[in-house]
C-alpha positions in Angstrom: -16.6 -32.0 12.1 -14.7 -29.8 9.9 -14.3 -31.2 6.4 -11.1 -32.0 4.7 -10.3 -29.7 1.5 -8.6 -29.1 -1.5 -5.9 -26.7 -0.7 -4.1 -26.6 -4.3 -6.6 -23.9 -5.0 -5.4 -21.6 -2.3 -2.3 -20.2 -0.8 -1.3 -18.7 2.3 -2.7 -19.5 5.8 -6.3 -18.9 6.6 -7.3 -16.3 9.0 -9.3 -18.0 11.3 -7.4 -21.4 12.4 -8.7 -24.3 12.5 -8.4 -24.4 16.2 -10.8 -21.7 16.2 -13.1 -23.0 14.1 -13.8 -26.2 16.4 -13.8 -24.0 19.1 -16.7 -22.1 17.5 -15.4 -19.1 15.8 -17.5 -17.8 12.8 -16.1 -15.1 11.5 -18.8 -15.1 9.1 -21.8 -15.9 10.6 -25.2 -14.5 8.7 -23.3 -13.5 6.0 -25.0 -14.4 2.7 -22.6 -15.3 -0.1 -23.1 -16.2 -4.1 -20.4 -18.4 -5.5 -20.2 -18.0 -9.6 -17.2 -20.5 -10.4 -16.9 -23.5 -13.4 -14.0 -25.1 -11.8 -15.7 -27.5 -9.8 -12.7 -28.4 -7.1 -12.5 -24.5 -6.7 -16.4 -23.6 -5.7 -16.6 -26.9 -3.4 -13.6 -26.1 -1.8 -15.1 -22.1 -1.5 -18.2 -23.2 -0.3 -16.9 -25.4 2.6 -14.5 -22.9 3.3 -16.9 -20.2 3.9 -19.8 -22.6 5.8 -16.9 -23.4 8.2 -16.8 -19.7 8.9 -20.3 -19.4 9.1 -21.5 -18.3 5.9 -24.8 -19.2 3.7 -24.0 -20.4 0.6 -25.7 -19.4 -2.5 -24.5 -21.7 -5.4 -22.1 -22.5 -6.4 -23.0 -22.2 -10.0 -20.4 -22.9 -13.0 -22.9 -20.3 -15.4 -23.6 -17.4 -15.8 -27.4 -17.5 -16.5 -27.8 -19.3 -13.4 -26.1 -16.9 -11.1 -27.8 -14.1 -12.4 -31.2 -16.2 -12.0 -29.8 -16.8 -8.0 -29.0 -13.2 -8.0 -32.0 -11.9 -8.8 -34.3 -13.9 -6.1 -31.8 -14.3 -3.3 -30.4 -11.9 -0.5 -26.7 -11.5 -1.5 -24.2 -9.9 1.0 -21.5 -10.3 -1.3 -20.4 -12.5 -4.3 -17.2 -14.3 -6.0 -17.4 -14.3 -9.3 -15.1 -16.2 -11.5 -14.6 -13.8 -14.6 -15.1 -16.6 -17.1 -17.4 -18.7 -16.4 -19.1 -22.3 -18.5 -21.3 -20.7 -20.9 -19.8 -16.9 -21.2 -17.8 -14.4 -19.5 -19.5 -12.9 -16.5 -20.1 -9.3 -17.5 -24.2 -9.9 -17.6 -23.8 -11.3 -14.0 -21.4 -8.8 -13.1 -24.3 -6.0 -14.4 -27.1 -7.5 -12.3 -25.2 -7.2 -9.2 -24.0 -3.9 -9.6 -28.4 -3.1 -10.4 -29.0 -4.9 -7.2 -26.0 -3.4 -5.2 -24.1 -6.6 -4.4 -20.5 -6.2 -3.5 -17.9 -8.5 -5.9 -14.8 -9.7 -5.9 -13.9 -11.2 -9.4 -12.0 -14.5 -9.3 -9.6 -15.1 -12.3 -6.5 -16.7 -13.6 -5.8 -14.0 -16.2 -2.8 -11.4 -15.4 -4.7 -9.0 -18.0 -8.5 -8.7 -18.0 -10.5 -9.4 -21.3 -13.0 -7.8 -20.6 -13.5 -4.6 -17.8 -16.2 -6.9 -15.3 -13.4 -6.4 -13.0 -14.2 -1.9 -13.2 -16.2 -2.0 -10.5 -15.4 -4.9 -8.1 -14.4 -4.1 -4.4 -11.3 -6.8 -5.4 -9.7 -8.5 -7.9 -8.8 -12.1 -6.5 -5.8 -14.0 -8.5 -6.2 -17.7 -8.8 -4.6 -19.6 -6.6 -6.3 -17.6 -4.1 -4.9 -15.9 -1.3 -6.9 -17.5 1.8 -5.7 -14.2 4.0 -7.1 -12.0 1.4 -9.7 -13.5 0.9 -11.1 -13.9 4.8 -10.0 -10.5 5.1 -12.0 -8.7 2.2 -15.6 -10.8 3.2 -15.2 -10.1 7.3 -15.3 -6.4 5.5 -18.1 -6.4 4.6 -19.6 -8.8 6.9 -22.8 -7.8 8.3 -22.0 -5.9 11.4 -18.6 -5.0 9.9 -17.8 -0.9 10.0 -14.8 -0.5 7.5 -15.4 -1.1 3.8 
């Protein structure tokens, strides 16, 4: 049973339907994903979003100290990263993946960065997200996946 979500955080149409889903598509599948984001509604909705698809969770976490804590004893495929997150701006969590060589995408609501935690992301995610976008960049870098 697929859950019902919170679509305000999101725009455009997801890549895999629905239809799909129930009929067992998981785009996803093995794909180990951290979830760094304060805004509750947002990093539920993420998570359930992803599972559907057939990813493992990791999180979410609304701070920064946590994620890097996560970061440092779990396997990460890939994380989203909101760029400000409860208790600082992500740069430290941002750093530890980069030493680990976990892929990012940084999720924010700013038009101009504050900081440069978004240098070295594989994307740069605009709140609302673009569900599209989004599917698109993790089957990238799925595991199994050949284009980066």
């Amino acid at each position: 049973m697929l859950k019902k979500r919170h679509t305000s955080c999101f725009t455009g149409d997801p890549m895999t339907s629905r239809t799909e889903l129930a009929a067992g598509a998981r785009p996803l599948h093995g794909m180990s994903i951290l979830i760094a984001e304060d805004d509750w509604l947002l990093a539920d909705t993420l998570a359930v979003l992803l599972e559907e698809r057939g990813a493992q969770i990791i999180g979410p976490t609304p701070s920064t100290g946590t994620a890097i804590s996560l970061a440092a004893k779990s396997k990460i495929d890939f994380a989203l990263v909101d760029m400000n997150l409860q208790d600082s701006f992500s740069d430290p969590l941002v750093d530890t993946l980069q030493a680990h060589g976990v892929p990012f995408a940084i999720l924010t609501a700013y038009r101009a960065l504050p900081t440069n935690c978004g240098e070295h992301a594989v994307a740069l995610l605009h709140k609302p997200i673009d569900q599209a976008q989004l599917f698109d960049l993790l089957q990238r870098f799925a595991p199994g996946a050949t284009a980066r």
